[in-house]
C-alpha positions as CSV (number, residue, x, y, z in Angstrom):
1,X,0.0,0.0,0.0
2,X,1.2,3.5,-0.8
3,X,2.0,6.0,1.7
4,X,1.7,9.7,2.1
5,X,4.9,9.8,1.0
6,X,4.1,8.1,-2.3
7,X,1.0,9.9,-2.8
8,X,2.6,12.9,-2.8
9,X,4.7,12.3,-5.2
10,X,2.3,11.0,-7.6
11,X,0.0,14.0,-6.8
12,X,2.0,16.5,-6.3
13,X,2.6,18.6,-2.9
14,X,-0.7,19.4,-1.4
15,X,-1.8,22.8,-0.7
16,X,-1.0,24.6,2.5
17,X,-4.2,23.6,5.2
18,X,-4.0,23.9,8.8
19,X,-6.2,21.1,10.1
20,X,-6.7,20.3,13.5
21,X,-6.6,17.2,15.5
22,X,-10.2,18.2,16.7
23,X,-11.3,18.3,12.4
24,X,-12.1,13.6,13.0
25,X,-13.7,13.9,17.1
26,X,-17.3,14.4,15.9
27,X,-17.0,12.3,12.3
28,X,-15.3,9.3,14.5
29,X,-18.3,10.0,17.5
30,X,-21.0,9.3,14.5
31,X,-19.2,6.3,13.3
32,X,-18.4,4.8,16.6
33,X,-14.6,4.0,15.7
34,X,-11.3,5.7,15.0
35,X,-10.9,6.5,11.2
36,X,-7.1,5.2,9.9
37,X,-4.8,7.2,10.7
38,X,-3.2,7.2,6.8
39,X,-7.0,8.3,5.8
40,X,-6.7,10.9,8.4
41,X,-3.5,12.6,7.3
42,X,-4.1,12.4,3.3
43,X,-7.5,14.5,3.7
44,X,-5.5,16.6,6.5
45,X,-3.0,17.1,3.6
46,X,-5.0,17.4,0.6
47,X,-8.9,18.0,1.8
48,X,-11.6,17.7,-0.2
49,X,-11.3,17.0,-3.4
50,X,-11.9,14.3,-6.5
51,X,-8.7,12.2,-7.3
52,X,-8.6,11.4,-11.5
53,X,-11.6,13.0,-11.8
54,X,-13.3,9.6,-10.4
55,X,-12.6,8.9,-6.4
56,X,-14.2,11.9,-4.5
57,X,-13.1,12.4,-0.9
58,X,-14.5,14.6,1.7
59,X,-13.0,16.1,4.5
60,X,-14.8,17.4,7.8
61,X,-13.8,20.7,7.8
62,X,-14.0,20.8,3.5
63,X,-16.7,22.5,1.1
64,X,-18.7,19.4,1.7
65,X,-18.1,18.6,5.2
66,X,-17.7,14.7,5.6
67,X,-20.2,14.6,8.7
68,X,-23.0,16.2,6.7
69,X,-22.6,14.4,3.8
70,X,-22.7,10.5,5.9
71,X,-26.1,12.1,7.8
72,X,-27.3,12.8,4.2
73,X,-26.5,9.4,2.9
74,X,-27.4,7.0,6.3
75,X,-30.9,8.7,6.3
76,X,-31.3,8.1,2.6
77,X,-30.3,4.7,2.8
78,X,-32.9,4.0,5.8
79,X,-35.3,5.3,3.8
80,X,-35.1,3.0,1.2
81,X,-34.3,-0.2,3.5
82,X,-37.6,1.0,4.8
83,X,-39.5,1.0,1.9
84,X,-38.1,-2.7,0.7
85,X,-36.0,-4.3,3.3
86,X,-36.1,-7.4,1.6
87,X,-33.3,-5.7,-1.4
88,X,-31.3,-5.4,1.6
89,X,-31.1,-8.6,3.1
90,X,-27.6,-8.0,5.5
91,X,-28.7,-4.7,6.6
92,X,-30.3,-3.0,9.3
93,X,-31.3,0.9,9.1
């Protein structure tokens, strides 16, 4: 597995951000579990963004904060176990 290290120089340096340790307390609260750390420092380093044009990734503090954006897509997704369960056989909402 590639790290930072590599990424960077595949991607170039990352822009100047100033994240804070306290950016992954509340996203790691709603999940229930520590985040890795190597996910943690390549959005610390690089933030929101799309990768290729084709892997988007969201940070918590970015445009499109990370927290919002799991809310948005957990109640969505209880919705439609709701409405047919049955499509969702190893899931619970």
């Amino acid at each position: 597995m590639a790290g930072l290290g590599d990424l960077v120089q595949l991607l170039g340096p990352p822009p100047v951000r100033h994240p804070s340790p306290d950016d992954w307390a509340e996203v790691e609260g709603y999940v229930g579990s520590a985040l890795p750390g190597d996910f943690k420092a390549f959005l610390d380093a690089y933030g929101t963004g799309a990768i290729c044009g084709e892997l988007v990734v969201f940070h918590p503090r970015g445009s499109s904060p990370l927290l919002d954006r799991m809310r948005k897509i957990h109640e969505s997704f209880g919705q439609s176990w709701r409405r047919d369960s049955d499509k969702y056989p190893h899931s619970e909402a």
